[in-house]
C-alpha positions as CSV (number, residue, x, y, z in Angstrom):
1,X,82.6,68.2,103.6
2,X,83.6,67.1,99.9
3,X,80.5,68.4,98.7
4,X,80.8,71.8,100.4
5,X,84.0,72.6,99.3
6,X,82.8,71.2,95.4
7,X,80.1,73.6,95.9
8,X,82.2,76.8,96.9
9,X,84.1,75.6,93.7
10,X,81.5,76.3,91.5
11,X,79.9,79.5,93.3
12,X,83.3,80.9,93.1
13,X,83.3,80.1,89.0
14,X,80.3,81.5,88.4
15,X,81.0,84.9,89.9
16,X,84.3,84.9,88.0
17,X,82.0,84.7,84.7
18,X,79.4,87.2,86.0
19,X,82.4,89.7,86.6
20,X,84.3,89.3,83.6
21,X,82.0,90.9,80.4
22,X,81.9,94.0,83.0
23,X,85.9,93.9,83.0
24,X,86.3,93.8,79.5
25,X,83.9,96.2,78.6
26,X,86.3,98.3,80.6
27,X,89.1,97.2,78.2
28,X,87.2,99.7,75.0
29,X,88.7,103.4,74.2
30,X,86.1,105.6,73.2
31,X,86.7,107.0,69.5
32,X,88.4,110.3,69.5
33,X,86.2,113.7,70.1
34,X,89.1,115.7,67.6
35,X,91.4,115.2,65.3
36,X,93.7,111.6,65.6
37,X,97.0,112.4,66.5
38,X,98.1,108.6,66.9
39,X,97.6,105.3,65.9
40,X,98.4,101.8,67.4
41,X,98.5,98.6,66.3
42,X,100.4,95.7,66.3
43,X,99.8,93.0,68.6
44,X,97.4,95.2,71.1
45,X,94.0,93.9,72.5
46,X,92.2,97.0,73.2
47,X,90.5,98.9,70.1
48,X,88.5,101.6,69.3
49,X,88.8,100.9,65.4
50,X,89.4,97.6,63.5
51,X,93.1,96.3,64.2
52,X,94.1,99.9,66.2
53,X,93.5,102.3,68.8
54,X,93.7,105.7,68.2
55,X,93.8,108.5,70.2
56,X,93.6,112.4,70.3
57,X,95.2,114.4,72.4
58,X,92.9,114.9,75.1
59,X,92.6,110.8,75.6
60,X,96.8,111.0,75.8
61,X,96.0,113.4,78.7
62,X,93.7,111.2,80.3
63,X,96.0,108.3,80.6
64,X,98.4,110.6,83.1
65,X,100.8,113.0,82.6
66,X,104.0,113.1,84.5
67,X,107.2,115.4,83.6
68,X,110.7,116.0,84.1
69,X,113.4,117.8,83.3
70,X,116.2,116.8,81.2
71,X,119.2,118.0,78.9
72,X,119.3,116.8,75.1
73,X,121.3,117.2,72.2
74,X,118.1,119.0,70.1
75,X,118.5,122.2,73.0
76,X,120.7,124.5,74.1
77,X,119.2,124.6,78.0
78,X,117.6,121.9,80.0
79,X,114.0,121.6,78.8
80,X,110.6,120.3,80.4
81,X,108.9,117.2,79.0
82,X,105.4,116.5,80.1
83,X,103.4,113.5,78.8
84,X,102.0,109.6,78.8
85,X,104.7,107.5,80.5
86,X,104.9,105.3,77.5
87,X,104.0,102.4,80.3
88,X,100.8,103.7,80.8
89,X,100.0,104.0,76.9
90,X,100.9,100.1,76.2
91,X,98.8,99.1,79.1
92,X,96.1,100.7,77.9
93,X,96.4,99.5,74.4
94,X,96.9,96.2,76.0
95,X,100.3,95.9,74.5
96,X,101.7,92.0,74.1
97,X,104.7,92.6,72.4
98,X,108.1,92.7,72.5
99,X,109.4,96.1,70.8
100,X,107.6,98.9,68.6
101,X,107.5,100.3,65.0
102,X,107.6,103.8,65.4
103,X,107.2,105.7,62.4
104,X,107.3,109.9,62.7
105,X,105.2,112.5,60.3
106,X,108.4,112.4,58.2
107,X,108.9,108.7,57.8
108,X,111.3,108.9,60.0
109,X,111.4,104.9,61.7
110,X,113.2,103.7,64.7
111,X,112.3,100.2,67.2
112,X,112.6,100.4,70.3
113,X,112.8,97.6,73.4
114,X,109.5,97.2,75.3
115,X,111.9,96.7,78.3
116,X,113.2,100.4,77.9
117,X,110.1,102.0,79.1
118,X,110.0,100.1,82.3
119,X,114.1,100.5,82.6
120,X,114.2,103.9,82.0
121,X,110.5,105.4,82.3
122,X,110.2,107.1,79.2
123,X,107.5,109.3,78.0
124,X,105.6,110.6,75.0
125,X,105.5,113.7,75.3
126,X,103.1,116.2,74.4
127,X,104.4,119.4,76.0
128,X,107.5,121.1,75.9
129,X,108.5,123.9,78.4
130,X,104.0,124.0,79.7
131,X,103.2,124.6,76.0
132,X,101.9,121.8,73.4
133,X,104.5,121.1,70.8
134,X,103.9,122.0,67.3
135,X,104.8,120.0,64.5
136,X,107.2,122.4,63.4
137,X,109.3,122.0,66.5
138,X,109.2,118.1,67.3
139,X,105.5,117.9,68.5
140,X,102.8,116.7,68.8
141,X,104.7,113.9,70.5
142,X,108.1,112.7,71.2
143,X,109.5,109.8,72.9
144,X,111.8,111.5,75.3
145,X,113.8,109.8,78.1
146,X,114.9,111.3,81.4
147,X,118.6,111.8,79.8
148,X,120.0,113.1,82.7
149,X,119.1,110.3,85.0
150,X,120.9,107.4,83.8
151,X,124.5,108.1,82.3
152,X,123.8,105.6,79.7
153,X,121.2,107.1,78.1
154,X,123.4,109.8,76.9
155,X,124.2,107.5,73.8
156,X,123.3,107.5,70.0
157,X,121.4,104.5,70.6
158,X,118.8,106.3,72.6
159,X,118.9,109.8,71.2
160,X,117.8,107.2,68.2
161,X,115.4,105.7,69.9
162,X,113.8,109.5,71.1
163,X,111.4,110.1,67.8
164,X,109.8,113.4,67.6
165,X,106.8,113.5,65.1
166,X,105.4,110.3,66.3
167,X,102.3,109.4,64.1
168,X,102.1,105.6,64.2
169,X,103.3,102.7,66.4
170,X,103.7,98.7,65.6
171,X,103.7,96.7,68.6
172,X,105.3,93.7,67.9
């Protein structure tokens, strides 16, 4: 019976090694079709260019969308954000980090907790009100937390944290 269950052992091994190239090939991002709007890096393990993964627009959209509505101190009404749960995004970037870098169009720079995004669901957001945002009104993305559903957010520590202009982000 020793010998059979020794056996099993190493069946079992090899078909863990067959099945593993095949999972991380799944693990690649495909280079973006248009222009970059983002760039990763940092401690990530998932690439499509040396040290980063970028991504256009359309591969944001691919990750999943959700939305909600929410008030902020940047609008006069409630407004509709619709985009990557940031969750998603450092899952598929393989994320091993702690925080991130994130660093706007206008140098603007802020870090901000790993932790937050599964606290608080936060997303990047790419639309505004079911229209893309344009650089000239806090797009393409933001980091935009559901405000209204957690009195604490309501705080200069995470209106800080909510970056609009987001062209780069650090993992680290």
């Amino acid at each position: 019976m020793h010998t059979r269950r020794s056996a099993l052992l190493l069946v079992g091994a090899a078909v863990l090694t067959v099945n593993a190239p095949a999972a991380v090939s799944q693990r690649t991002l495909a280079l973006p079709a248009d222009k970059a709007i983002l760039t990763i890096s940092g401690k990530i393990s998932v690439t499509n260019r040396p040290g980063q993964a970028v991504f256009d627009r359309a591969m944001l959209e691919q990750l999943g969308m959700i939305g909600f509505e929410t008030t902020t101190p940047w609008y006069s009404t409630k407004v509709k954000f619709e985009g990557v749960p940031m969750r998603a995004l450092l899952q598929a970037v393989g994320a091993a980090g702690q925080s991130l870098s994130v660093t706007a169009l206008n140098d603007y720079k802020t870090v901000i907790p790993i932790e937050d995004f599964e606290k608080y669901n936060a997303i990047l957001a790419i639309k505004r009100d079911n229209q893309y945002m344009p650089i000239s009104d806090k797009g393409p993305l933001f980091i935009v937390y559901p405000f209204d559903a957690h009195a604490e957010l309501k705080n200069q520590k995470f209106y800080s944290r909510s970056a609009w202009q987001v062209a780069k982000i650090e993992i680290n």
